[in-house]
Steps between C-alpha positions, in 0.01 A plus 500: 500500500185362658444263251788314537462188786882441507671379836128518712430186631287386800700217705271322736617294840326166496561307847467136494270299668545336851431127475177477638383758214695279243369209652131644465600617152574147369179359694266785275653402227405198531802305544517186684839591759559367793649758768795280618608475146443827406685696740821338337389642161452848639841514702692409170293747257355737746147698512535727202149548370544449103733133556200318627330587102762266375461157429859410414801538731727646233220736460521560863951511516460749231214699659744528840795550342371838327261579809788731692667590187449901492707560152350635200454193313251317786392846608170442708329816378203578313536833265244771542 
């Protein structure tokens, strides 16, 4: 039936950031960083768009740790 929207999903590939668009993220957002100490905080969490939202680093382990994860349960689909 038309009506029904089970199994259609829309996956989208996000890539991360390099680190001089991180870097320029922070800086519009206002955050004081300096780039010597920053490019230790993006080798150890990376440039994926949505962990830079997050204040707290558990926030941030448990953002990564699902990021990857393509199983049902931390699908990254939106339903149509």
């Amino acid at each position: 039936m038309a009506t029904l929207l089970v199994g259609r999903c829309v996956q989208f590939r996000i890539m991360p950031f390099s680190f001089l668009e991180a870097y320029d993220l922070m800086k519009l957002n206002r955050k004081d960083v300096v780039q010597d100490e920053f490019i230790f905080d993006y080798i150890n969490w990376g440039g994926f768009p949505l962990r830079f939202s997050f204040t707290q680093e558990r926030e941030v382990k448990t953002y990564m740790a699902n990021a990857g994860n393509d199983s049902p349960k931390h699908a990254s689909c939106w339903f149509i």
